[in-house]
C-alpha angles and dihedrals in degrees: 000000000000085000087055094056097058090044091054097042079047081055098040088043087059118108117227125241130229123216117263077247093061100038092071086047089053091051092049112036119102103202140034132192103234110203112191126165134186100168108032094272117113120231119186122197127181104235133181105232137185111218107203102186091268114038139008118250108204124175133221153180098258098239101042120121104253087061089056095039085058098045080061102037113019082193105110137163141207149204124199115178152083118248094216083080103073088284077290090167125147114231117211124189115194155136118276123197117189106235132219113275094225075078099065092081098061088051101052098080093057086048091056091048094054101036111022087118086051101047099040082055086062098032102241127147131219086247094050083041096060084036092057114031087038089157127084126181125188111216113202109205116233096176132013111206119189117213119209126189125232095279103060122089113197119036104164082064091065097052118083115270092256081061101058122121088357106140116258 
């Protein structure tokens, strides 16, 4: 048994995978719905994310609730995607760990990158930015979900090929 329990936290420890179809919606892609939940209750926030390969980087305002629902529950999910494509949107359940704030400044140049059309439109600098969104948390991603609309046959041939045959 007590062989068992390392084999499955090896398991558990492992990161998942997108599809090479996903990846490049997860690069792209400006905005995430962010669900957390501490008493049972759903909230579901939009987020700008960076997606680095591996994990998610999302940013937030250190006392709203989604910072205190994952210092209480580190299970998250989201959604990436835009509905005018046949609701074609990658759900992603993970763990989220809120991340020391030091960190911010490393990470200002790749918001700018990825947002500097969105932040000049609102007329936030990089410095109000980190002020106000002080809290970063990672999400590592344990299961990636795609989500296909009405129209589309197939699905298991558009996961990657870990993915095949996996229960939803």
């Amino acid at each position: 048994m007590r062989g068992m329990n390392r084999f499955v936290a090896r398991i558990a420890q492992r990161t998942a995978r997108p599809s090479p179809e996903a990846e490049t919606l997860l690069r792209e892609s400006a905005v995430a719905w962010l669900s957390t939940s501490a008493d049972g209750m759903p909230a579901v926030v939009p987020v700008w994310f960076l997606w680095d390969g591996d994990t998610f980087l999302v940013f937030s305002k250190p006392h709203a609730r989604k910072v205190r629902n994952i210092a209480q529950n580190p299970r998250v999910m989201l959604a990436i995607g835009e509905p005018e494509d046949d609701f074609d949107v990658q759900l992603v359940e993970g763990r989220a760990e809120l991340i020391p704030a030091q960190d911010l400044d490393a990470l200002l140049a790749m918001i700018a990158t990825k947002y500097r059309r969105w932040l000049a439109g609102i007329g936030l600098g990089l410095d109000e930015f980190a002020a106000t969104y002080a809290q970063p948390i990672r999400i590592a991603p344990t299961r990636f979900l795609p989500w296909r609309g009405r129209t589309w046959n197939g699905q298991s041939r558009r996961m990657a090929p870990s993915l095949v045959g996996a229960p939803a």
